[in-house]
C-alpha positions in Angstrom: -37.7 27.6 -7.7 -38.3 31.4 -7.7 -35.6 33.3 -5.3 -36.1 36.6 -5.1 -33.2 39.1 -5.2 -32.5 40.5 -1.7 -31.0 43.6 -3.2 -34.1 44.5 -5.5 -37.3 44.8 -3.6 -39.3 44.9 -7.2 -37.5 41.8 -8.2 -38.4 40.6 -4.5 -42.0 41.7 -5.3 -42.3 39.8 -8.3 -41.1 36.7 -7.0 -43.6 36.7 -4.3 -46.6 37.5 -6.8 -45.2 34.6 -9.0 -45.4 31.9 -5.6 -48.9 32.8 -4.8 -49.8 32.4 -9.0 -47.6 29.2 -8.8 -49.6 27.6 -5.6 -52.9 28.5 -7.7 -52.3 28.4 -10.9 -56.1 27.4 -11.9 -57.3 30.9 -10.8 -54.6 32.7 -13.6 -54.2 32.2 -17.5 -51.5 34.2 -19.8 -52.6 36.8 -22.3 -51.3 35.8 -25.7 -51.2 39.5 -26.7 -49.1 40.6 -24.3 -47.8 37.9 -21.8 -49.2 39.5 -18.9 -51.1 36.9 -15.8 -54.4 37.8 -15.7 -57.2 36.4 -13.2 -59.0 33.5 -15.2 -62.0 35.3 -14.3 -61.5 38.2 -16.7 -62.9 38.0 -20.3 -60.2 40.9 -21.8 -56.9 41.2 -20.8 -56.8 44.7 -18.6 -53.5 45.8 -20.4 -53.7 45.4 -23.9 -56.9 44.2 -24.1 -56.5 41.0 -26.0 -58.8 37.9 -25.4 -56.8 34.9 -26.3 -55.1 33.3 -23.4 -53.3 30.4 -22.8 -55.1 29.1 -20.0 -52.9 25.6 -18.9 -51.4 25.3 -15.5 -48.7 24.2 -16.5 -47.4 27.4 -18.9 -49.0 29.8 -15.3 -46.5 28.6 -13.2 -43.7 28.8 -16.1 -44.7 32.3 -17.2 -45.0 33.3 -13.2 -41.6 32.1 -12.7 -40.2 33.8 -15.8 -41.8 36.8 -14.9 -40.4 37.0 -11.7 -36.9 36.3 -12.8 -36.8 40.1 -14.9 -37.4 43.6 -14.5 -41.0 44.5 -15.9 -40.4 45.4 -19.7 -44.2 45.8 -20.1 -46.8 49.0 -19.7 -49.6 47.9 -17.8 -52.7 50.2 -17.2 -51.6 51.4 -13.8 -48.5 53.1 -16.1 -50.7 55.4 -18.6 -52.7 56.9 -15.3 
């Protein structure tokens, strides 16, 4: 399951973000442009802007857990303020 890493609170942050995707999966879908977790409420993806997503429970919670098992290699919008 996701651990996080004691000795990296970002790592630690991830890991919790990924639980709470992971325990409500049905509320997030995966932007196929750029792998990020969105809400399933949003129509564009807020990063890249793409609107294809993968949208299955099942490939959430694997994403979530990936995600939270790295470093963030991505730019998200919060980086270009």
């Amino acid at each position: 399951m996701i651990e996080p890493a004691p000795h990296d609170p970002h790592l630690a942050d991830r890991a919790e973000r990924a639980r709470k995707i992971s325990a409500s999966p049905e509320n997030f879908k995966v932007c196929e442009g750029c792998d990020s977790i969105v809400s399933a409420r949003v129509a564009t993806c807020p990063n890249c802007h793409g609107y294809r997503f993968d949208e299955s429970p099942a490939r959430v919670v694997e994403h979530a857990e990936l995600l939270a098992s790295r470093p963030q290699r991505s730019v998200t919008s919060a980086d270009l303020e």
